[in-house]
C-alpha positions, 0 to 999 in steps of 0.5 A: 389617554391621559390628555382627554381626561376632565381635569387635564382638558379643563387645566389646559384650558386655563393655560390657554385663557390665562398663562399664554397671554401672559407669556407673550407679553413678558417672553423674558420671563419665559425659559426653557431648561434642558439636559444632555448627558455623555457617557465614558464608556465609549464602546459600540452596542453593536458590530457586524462579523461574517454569516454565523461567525462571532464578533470578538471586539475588546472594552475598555474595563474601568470605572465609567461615569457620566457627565451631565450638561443643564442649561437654561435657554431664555428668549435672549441667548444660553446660560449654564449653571 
């Protein structure tokens, strides 16, 4: 695995020993970014019909997009771009 390589155990180490400390002083500078997305397809994956019958459903057909959310989450409360 990964986490049980030389130089990652011995980067964490250095996390450890030097960043933490340093964060817990400061939890200002400390924030965390997440992203989340949404699709406009809006059409169910999946379906139930009776025992070996097909499941007819109609799809919207058209130009389907994404819409993606950033936001940066300080110890203090939301931000978005």
């Amino acid at each position: 695995m990964e986490c049980e390589r030389a130089d990652i155990a011995a980067a964490r180490q250095v996390w450890k020993r030097s960043r933490q400390p340093r964060i817990r002083r400061q939890p200002g500078r400390l924030v965390l970014v997440d992203e989340t997305s949404v699709t406009t397809k809006m059409t169910r994956l999946r379906g139930r019909s009776l025992k070996e019958q097909w499941l007819k459903a109609m799809a919207p057909f058209g130009h389907w997009g994404t819409q993606t959310f950033i936001a940066a989450l300080p110890y203090d409360g939301l931000t978005v771009p």
